[in-house]
DSSP file (Angstrom, degrees, kcal/mol; ACC not computed):
  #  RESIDUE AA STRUCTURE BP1 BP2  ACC     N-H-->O    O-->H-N    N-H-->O    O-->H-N    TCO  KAPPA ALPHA  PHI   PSI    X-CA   Y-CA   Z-CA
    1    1 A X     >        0   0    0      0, 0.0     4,-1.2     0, 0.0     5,-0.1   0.000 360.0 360.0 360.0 -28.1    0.0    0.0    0.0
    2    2 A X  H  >  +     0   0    0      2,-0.2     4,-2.6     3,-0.1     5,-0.0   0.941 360.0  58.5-100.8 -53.0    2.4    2.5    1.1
    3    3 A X  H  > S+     0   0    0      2,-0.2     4,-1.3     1,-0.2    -1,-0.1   0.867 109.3  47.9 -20.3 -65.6    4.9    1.3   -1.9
    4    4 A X  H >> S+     0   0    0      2,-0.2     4,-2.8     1,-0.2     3,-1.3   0.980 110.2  48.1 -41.5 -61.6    2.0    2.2   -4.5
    5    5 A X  H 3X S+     0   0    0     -4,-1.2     4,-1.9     1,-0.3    -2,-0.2   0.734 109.5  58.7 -60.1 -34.4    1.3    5.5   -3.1
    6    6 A X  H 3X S+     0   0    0     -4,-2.6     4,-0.8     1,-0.2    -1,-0.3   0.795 111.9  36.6 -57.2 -39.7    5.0    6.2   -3.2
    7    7 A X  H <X S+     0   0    0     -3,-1.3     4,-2.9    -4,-1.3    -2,-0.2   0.691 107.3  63.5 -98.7   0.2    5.5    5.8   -6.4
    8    8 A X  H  < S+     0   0    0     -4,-2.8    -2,-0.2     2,-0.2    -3,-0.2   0.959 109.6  45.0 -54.4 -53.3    2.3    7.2   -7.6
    9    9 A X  H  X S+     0   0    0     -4,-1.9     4,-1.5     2,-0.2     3,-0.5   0.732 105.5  56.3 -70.8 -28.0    3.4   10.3   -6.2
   10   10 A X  H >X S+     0   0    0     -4,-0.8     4,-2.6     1,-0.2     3,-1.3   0.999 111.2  48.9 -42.2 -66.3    6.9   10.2   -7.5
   11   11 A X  H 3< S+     0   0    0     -4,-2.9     4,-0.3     1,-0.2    -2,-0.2   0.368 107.1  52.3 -60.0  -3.6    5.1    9.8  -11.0
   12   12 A X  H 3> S+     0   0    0     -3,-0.5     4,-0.9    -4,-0.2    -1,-0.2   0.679 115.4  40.0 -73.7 -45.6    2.9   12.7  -10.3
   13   13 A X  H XX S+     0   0    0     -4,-1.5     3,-0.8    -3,-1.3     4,-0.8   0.993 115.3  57.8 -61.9 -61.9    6.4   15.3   -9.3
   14   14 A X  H 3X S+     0   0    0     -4,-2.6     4,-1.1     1,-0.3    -1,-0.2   0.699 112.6  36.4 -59.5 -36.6    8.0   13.4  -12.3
   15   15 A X  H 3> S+     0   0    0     -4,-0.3     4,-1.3     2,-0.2    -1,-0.3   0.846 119.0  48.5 -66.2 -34.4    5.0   14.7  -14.8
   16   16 A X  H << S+     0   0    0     -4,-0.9     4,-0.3    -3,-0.8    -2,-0.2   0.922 114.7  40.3 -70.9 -48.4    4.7   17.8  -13.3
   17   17 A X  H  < S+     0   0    0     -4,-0.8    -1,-0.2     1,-0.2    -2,-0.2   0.514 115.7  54.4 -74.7 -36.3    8.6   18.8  -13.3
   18   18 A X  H >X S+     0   0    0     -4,-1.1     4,-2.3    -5,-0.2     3,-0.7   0.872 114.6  41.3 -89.4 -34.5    9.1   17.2  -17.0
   19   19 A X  H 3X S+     0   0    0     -4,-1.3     4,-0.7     1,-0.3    -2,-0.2   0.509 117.5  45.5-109.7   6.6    6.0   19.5  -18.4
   20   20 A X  H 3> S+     0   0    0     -4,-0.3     4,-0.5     2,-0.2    -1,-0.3   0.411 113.5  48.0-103.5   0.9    7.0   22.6  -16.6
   21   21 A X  H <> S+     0   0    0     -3,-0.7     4,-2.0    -4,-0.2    -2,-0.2   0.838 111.2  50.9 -78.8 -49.2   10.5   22.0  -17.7
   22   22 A X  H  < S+     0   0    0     -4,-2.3    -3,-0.2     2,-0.2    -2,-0.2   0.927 117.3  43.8 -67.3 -62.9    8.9   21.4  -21.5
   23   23 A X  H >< S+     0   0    0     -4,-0.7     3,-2.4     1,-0.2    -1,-0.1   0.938 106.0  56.5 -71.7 -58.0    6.9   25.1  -21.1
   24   24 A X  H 3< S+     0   0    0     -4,-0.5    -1,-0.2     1,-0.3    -2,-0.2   0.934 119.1  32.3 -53.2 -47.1    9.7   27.0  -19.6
   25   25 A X  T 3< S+     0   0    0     -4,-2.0     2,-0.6    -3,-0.2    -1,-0.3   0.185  89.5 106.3 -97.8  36.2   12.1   26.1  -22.9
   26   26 A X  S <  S-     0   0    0     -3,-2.4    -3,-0.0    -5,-0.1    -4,-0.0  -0.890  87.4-107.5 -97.5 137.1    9.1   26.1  -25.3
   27   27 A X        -     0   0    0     -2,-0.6     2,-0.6     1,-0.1    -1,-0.1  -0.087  26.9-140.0 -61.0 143.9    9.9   29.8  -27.4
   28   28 A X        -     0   0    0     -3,-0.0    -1,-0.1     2,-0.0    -3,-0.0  -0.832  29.3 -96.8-105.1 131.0    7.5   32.5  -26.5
   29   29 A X        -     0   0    0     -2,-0.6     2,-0.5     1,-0.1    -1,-0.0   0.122  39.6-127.9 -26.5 164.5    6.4   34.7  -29.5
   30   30 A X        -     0   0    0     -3,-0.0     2,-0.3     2,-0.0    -1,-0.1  -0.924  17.2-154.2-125.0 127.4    8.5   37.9  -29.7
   31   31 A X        -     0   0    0     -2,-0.5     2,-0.3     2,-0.0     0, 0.0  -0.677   8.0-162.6-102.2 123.1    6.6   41.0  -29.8
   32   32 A X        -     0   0    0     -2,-0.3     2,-0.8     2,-0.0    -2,-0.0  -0.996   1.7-161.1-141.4 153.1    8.2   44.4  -31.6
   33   33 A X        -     0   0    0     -2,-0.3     2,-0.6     2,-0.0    -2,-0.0  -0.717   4.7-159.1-114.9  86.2    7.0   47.7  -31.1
   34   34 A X        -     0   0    0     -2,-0.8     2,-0.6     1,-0.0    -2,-0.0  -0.571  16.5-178.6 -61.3 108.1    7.8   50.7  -33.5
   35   35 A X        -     0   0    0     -2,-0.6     2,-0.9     2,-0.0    -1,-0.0  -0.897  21.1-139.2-141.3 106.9    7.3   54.0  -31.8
   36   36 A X        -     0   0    0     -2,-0.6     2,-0.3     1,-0.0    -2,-0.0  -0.531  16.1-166.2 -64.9 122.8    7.8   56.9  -33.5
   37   37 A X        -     0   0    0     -2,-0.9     2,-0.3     2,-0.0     5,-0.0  -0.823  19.4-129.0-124.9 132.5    9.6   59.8  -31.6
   38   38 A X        -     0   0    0     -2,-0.3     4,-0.5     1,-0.1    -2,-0.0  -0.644  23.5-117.6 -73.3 129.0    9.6   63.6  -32.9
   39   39 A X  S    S+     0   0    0     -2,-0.3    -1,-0.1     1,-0.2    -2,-0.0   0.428 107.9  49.7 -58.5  -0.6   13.0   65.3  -33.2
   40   40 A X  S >  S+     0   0    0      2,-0.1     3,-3.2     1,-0.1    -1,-0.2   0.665  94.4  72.0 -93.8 -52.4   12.3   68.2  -30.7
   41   41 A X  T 3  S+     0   0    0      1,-0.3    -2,-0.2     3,-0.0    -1,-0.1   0.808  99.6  42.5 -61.4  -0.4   11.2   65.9  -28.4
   42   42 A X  T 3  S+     0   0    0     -4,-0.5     2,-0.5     2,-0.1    -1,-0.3   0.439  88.2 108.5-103.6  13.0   15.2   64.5  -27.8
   43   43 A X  S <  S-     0   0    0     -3,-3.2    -3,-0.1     1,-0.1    -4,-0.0  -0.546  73.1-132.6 -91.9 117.5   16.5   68.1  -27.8
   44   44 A X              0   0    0     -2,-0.5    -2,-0.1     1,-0.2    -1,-0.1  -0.447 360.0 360.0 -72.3 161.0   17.6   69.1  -24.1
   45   45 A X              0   0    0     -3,-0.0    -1,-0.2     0, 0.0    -2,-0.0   0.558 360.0 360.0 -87.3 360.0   16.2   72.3  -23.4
């Protein structure tokens, strides 16, 4: 009884820890942002 339960929950860590391992190096889109800036507006005063 106690055997089962042990390794059920091993195999439970083991799923969890392999598919948060698999998400963390899966690529995440990359997002770029164009923002036009007016030439006065870098000029120190």
């Amino acid at each position: 009884m106690k055997k089962n339960f042990r390794l059920m929950l091993a195999s439970i860590i083991l799923i969890v820890s392999v598919s948060l391992l698999v998400w963390g190096y899966s690529t995440n889109p990359r997002e770029t942002r164009i923002q036009s800036v007016d030439s006065s507006v870098m000029q120190l005063p």
